[in-house]
N, CA, C and O atoms as a DFTB+ gen file, in Angstrom:
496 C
 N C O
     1  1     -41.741      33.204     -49.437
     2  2     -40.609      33.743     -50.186
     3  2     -40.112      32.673     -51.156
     4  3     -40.164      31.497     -50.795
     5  1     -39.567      33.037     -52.525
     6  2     -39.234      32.027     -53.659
     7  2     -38.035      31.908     -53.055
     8  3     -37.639      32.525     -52.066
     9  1     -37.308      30.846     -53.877
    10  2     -35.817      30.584     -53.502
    11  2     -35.125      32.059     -54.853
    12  3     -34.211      31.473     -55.433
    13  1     -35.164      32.650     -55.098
    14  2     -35.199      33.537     -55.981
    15  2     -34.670      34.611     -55.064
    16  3     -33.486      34.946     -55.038
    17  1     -35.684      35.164     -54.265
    18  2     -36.473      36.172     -53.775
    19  2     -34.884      37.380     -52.629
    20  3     -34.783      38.587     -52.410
    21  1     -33.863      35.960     -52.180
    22  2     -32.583      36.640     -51.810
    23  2     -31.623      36.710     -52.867
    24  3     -30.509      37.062     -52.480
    25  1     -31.737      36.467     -54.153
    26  2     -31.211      37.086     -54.896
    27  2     -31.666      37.991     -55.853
    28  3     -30.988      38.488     -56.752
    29  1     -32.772      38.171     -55.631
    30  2     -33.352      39.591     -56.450
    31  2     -33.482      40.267     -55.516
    32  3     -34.092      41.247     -55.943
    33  1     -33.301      40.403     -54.446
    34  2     -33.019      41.475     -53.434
    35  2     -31.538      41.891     -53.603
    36  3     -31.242      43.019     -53.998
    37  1     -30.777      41.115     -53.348
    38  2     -29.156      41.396     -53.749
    39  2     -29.041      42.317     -54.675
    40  3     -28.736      43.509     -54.706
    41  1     -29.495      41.131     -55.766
    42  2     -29.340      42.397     -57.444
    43  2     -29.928      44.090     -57.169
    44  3     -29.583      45.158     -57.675
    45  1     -30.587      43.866     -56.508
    46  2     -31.522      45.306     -56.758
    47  2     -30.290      46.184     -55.913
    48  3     -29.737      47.183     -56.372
    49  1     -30.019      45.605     -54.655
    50  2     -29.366      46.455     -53.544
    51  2     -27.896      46.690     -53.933
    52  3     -27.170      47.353     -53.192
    53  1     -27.385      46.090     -55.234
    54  2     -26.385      46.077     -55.641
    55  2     -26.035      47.250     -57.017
    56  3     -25.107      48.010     -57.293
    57  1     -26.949      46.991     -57.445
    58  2     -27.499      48.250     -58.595
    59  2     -27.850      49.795     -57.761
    60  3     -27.145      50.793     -57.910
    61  1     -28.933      49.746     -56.980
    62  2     -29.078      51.114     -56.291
    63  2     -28.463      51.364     -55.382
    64  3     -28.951      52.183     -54.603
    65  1     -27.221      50.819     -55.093
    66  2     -25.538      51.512     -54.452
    67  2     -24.503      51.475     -55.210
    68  3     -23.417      51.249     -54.677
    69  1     -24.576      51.672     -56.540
    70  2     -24.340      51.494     -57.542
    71  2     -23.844      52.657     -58.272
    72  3     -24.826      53.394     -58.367
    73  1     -22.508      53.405     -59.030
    74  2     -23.220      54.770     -59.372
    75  2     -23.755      54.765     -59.974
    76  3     -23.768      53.715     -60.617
    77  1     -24.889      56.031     -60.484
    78  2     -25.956      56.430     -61.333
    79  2     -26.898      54.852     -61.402
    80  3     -27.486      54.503     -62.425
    81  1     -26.887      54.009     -60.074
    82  2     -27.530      53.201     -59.986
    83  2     -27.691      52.166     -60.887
    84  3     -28.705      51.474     -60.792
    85  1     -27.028      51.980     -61.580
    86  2     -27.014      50.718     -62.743
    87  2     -25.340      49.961     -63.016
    88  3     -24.269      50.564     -62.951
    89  1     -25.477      48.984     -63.223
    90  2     -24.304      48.056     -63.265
    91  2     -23.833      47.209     -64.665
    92  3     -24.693      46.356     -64.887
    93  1     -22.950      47.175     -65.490
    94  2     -22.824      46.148     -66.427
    95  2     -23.235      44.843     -65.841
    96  3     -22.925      44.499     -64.701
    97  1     -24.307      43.766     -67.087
    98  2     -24.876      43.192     -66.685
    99  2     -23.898      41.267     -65.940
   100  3     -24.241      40.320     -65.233
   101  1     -22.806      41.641     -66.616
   102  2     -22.123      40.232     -65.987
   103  2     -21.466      40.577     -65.133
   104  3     -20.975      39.638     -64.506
   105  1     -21.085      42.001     -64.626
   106  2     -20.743      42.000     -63.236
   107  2     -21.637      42.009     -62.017
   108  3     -21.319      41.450     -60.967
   109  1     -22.565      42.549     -62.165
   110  2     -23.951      42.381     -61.511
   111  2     -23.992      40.271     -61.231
   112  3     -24.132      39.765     -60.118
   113  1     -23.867      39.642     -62.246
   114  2     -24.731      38.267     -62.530
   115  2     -23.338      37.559     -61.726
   116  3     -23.540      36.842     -60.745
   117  1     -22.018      37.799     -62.184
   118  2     -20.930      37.257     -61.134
   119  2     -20.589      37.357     -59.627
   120  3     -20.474      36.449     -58.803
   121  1     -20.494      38.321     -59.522
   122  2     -21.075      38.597     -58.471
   123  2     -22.023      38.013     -57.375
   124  3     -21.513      37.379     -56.452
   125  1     -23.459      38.204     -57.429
   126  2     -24.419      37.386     -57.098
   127  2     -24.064      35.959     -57.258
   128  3     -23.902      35.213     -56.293
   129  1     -23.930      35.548     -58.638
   130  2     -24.172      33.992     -58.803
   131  2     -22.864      33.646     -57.272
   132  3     -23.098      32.896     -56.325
   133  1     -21.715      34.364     -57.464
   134  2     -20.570      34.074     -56.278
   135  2     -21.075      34.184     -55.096
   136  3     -21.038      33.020     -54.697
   137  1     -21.606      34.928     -54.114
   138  2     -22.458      35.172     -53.301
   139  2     -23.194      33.987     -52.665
   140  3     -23.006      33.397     -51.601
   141  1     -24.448      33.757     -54.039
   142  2     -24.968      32.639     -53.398
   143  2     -24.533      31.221     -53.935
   144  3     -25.339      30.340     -53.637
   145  1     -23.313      30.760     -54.742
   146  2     -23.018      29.396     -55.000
   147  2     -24.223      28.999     -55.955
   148  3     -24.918      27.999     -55.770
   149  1     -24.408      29.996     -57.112
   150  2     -25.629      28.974     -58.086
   151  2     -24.744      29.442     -59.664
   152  3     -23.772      30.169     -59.865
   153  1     -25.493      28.754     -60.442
   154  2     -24.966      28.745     -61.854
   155  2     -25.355      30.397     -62.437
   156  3     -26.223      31.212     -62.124
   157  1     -24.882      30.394     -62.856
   158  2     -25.360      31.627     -63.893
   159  2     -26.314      31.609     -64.665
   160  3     -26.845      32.651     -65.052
   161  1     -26.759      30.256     -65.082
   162  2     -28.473      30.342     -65.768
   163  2     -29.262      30.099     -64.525
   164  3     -30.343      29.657     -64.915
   165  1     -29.259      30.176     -63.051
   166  2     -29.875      30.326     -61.934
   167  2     -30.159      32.275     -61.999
   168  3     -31.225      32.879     -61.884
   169  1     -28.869      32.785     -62.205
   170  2     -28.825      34.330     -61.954
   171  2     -29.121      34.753     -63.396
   172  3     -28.553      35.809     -63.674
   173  1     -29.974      34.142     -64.570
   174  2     -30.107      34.813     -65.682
   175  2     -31.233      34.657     -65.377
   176  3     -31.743      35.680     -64.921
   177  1     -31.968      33.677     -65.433
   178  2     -33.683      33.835     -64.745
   179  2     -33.702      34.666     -63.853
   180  3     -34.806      35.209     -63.898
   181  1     -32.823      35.270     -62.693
   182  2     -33.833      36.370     -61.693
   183  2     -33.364      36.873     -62.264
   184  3     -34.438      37.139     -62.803
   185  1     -32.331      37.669     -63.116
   186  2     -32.423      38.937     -63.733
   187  2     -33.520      39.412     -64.855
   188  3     -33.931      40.567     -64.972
   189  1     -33.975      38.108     -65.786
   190  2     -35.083      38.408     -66.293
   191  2     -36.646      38.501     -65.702
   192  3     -37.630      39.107     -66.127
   193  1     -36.446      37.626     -64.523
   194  2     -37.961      38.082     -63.708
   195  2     -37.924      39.689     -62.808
   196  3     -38.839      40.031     -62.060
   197  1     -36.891      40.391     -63.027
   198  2     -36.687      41.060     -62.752
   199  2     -36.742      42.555     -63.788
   200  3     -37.244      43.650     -63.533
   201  1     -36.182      42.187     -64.736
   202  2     -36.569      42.714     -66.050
   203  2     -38.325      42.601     -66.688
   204  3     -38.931      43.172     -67.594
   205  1     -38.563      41.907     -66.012
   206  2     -39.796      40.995     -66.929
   207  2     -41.581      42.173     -65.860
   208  3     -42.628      42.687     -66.255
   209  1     -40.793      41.998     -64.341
   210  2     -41.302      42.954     -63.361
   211  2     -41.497      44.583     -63.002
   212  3     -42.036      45.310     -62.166
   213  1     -40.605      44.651     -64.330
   214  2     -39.647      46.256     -64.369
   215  2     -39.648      46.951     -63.332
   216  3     -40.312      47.946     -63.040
   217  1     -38.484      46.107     -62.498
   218  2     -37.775      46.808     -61.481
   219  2     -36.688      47.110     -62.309
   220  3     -36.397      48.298     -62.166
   221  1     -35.826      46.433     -63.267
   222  2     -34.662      46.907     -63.497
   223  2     -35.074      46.829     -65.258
   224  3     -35.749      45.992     -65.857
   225  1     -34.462      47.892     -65.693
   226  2     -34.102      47.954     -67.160
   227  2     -32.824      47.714     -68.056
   228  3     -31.770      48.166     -67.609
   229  1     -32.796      47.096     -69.196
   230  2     -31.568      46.895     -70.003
   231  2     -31.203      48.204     -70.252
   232  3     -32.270      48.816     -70.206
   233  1     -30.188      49.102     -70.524
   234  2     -29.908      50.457     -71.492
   235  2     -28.559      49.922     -72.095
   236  3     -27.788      49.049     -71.696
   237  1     -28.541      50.673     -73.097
   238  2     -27.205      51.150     -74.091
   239  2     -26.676      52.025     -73.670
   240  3     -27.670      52.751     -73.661
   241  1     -25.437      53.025     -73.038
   242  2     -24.854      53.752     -72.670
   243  2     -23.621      53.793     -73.119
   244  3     -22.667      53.604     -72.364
   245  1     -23.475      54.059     -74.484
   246  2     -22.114      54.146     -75.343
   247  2     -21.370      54.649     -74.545
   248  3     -21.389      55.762     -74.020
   249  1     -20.332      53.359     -74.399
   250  2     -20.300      52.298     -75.473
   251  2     -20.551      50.717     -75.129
   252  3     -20.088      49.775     -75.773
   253  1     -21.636      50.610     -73.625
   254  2     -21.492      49.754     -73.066
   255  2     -23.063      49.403     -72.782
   256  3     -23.821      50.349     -72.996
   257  1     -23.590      48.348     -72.391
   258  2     -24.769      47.790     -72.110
   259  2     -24.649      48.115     -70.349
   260  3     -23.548      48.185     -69.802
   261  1     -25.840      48.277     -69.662
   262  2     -26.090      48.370     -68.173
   263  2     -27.531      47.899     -68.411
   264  3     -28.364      48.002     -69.312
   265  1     -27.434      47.250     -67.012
   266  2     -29.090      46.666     -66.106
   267  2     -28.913      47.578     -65.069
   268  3     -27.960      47.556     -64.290
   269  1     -29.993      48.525     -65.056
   270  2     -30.132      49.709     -64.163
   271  2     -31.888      49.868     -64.058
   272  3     -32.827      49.465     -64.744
   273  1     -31.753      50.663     -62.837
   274  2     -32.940      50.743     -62.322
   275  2     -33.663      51.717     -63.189
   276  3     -33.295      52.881     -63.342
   277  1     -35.059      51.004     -63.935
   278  2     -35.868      52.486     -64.212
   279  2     -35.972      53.992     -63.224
   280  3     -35.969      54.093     -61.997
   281  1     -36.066      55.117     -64.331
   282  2     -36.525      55.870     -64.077
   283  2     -37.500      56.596     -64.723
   284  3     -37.455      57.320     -65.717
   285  1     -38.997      56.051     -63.473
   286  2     -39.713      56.351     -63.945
   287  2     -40.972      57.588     -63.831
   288  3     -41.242      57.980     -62.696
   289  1     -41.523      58.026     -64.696
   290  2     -41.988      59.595     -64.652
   291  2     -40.697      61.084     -64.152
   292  3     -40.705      62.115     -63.479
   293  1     -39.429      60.020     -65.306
   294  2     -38.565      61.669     -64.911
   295  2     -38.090      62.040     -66.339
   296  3     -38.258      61.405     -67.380
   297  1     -37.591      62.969     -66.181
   298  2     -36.891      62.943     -67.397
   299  2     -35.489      63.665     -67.339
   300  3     -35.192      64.808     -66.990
   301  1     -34.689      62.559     -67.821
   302  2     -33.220      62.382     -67.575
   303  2     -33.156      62.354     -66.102
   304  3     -32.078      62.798     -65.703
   305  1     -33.968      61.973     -65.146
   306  2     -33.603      61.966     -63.981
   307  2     -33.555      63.248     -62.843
   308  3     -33.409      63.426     -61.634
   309  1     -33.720      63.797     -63.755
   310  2     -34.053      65.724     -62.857
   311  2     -35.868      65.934     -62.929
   312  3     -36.701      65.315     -63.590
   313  1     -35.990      66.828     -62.164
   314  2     -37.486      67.261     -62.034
   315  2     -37.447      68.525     -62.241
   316  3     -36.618      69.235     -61.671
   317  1     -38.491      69.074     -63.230
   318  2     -38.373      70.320     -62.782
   319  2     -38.902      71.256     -61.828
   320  3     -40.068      71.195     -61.438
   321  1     -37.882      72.325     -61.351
   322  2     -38.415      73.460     -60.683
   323  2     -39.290      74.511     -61.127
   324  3     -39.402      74.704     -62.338
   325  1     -39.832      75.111     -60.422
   326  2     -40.728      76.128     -60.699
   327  2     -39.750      77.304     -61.068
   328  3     -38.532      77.174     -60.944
   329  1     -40.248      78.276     -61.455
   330  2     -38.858      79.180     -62.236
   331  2     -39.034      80.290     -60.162
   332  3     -40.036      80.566     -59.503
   333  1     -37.967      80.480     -59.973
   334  2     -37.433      81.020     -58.740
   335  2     -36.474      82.238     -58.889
   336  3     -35.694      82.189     -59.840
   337  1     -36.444      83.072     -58.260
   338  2     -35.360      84.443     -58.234
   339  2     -35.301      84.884     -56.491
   340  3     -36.169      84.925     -55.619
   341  1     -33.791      85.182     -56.505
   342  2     -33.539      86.127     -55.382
   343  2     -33.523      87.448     -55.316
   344  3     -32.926      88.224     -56.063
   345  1     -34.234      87.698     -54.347
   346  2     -34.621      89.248     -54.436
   347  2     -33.644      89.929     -52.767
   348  3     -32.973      89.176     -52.062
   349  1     -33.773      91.006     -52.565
   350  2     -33.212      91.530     -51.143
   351  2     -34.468      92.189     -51.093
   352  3     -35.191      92.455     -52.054
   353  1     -34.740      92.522     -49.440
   354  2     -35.675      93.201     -49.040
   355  2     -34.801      94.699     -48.314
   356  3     -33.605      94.706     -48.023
   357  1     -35.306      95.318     -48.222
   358  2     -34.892      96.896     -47.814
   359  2     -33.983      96.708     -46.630
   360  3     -33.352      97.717     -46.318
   361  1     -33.768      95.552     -45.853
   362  2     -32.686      95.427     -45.128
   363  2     -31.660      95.175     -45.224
   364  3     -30.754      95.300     -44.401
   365  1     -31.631      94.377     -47.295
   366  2     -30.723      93.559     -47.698
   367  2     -30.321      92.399     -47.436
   368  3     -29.304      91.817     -47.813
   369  1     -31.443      91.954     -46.541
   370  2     -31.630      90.410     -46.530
   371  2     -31.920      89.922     -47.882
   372  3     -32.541      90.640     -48.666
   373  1     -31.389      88.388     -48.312
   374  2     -32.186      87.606     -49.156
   375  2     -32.999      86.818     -48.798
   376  3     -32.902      86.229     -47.722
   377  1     -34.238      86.598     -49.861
   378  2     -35.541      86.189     -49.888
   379  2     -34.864      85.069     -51.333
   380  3     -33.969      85.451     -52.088
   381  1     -35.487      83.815     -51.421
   382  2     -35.962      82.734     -52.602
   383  2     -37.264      83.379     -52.746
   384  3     -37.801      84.010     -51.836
   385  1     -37.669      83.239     -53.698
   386  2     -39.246      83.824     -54.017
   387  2     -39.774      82.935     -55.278
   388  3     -38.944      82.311     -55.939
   389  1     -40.815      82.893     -55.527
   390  2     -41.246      82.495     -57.005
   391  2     -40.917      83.727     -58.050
   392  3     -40.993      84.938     -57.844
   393  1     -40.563      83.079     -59.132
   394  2     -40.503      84.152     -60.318
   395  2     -41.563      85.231     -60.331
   396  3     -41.163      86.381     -60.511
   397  1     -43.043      84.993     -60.141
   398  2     -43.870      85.841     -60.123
   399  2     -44.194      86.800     -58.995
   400  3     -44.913      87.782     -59.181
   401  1     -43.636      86.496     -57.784
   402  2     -43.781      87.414     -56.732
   403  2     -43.377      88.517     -56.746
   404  3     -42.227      88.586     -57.180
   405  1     -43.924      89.676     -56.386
   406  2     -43.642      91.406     -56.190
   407  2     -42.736      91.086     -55.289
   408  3     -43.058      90.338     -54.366
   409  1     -41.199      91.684     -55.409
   410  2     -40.239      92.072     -54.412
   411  2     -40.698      93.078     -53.657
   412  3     -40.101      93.378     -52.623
   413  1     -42.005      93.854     -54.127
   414  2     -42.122      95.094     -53.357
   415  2     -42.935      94.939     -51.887
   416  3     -42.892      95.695     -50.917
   417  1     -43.749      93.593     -52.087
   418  2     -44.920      93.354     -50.907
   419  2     -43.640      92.401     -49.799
   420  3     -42.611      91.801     -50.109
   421  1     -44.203      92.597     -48.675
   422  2     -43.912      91.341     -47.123
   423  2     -43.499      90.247     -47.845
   424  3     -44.403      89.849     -48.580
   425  1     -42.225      89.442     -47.944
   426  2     -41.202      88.532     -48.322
   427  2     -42.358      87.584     -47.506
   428  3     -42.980      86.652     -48.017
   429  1     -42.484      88.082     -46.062
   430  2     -42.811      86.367     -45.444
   431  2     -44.752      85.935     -45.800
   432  3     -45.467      84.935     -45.743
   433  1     -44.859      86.987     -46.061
   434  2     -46.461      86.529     -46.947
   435  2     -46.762      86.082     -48.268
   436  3     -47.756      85.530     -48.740
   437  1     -45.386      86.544     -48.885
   438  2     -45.822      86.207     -50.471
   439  2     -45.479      85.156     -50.955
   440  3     -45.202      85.096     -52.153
   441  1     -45.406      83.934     -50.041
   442  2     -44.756      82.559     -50.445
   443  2     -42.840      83.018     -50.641
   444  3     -42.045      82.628     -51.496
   445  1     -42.712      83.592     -49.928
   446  2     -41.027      83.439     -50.155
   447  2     -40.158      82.747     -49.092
   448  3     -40.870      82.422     -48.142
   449  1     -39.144      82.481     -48.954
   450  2     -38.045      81.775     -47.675
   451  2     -36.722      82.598     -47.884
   452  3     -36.031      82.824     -48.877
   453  1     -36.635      82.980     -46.472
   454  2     -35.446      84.015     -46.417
   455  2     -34.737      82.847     -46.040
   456  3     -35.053      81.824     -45.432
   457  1     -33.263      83.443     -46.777
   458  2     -31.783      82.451     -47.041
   459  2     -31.546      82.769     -46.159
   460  3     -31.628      81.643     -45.669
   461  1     -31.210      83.512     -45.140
   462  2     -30.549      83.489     -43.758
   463  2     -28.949      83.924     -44.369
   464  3     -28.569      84.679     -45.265
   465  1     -28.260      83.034     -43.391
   466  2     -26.801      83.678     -44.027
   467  2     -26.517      82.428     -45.590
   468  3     -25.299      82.492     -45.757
   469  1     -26.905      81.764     -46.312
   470  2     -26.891      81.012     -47.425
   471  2     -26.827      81.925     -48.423
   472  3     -27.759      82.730     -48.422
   473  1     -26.102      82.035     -49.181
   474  2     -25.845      82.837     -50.636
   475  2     -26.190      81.904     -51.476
   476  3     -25.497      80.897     -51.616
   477  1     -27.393      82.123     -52.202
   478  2     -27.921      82.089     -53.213
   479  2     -27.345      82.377     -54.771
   480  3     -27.774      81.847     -55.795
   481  1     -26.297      83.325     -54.672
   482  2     -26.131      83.953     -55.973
   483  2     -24.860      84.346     -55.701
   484  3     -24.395      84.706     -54.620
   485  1     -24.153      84.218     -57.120
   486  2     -22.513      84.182     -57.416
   487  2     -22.095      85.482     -56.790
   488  3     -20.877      85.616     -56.674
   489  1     -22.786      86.384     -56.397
   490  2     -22.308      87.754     -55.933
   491  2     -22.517      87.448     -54.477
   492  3     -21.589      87.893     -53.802
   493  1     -23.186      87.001     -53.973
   494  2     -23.881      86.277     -52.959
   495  2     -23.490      87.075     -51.294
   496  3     -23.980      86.619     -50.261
């Protein structure tokens, strides 16, 4: 382990409990540097081997700079879903289903999940 290595653990664990997981970058660096008793050009090197590793990224977030954790292969941070609809079956149970499934065939064969008592929908 580097002499580094407990404060780029810090930084990281400090950022991803963090909201939306990212921190302005001199509260992040005060912080830490306070923590472990080192200079601040001690805590500007692990933030750039850290940057440099891309665990953490610089952003602009008008109107302010953050060191936050990539996110990576998302976009804006959501994934998308497959397109989904609630259907009732002749008992008036609800079914989740895929968009393409026949409401008319067996709910529990056609890839669907009955909501149980969960309302799905504003009428619900």
């Amino acid at each position: 382990m580097t002499e580094h290595e407990p404060m780029r653990e810090r930084l990281m664990e400090l950022i991803a409990s963090s909201n939306n997981q990212r921190l302005r970058p001199n509260d992040a660096k005060q912080t830490v540097a306070q923590e472990f008793a080192v200079s601040a050009s001690t805590i500007n090197e692990v933030l750039k081997e850290l940057v440099e590793d891309g665990d953490l990224v610089y952003a602009y977030r008008d109107p302010c700079s953050y060191v936050e954790i990539p996110c990576n292969g998302c976009d804006g941070g959501h994934r998308a879903a497959r397109p989904m609809k609630v259907v009732k079956d002749k008992n008036g149970d609800s079914w989740i289903c895929d968009d393409v499934s026949n409401p008319l065939q067996d709910h529990t064969g056609s890839g669907c999940w009955e909501c149980g008592s969960l309302s799905f929908t504003r009428s619900g």
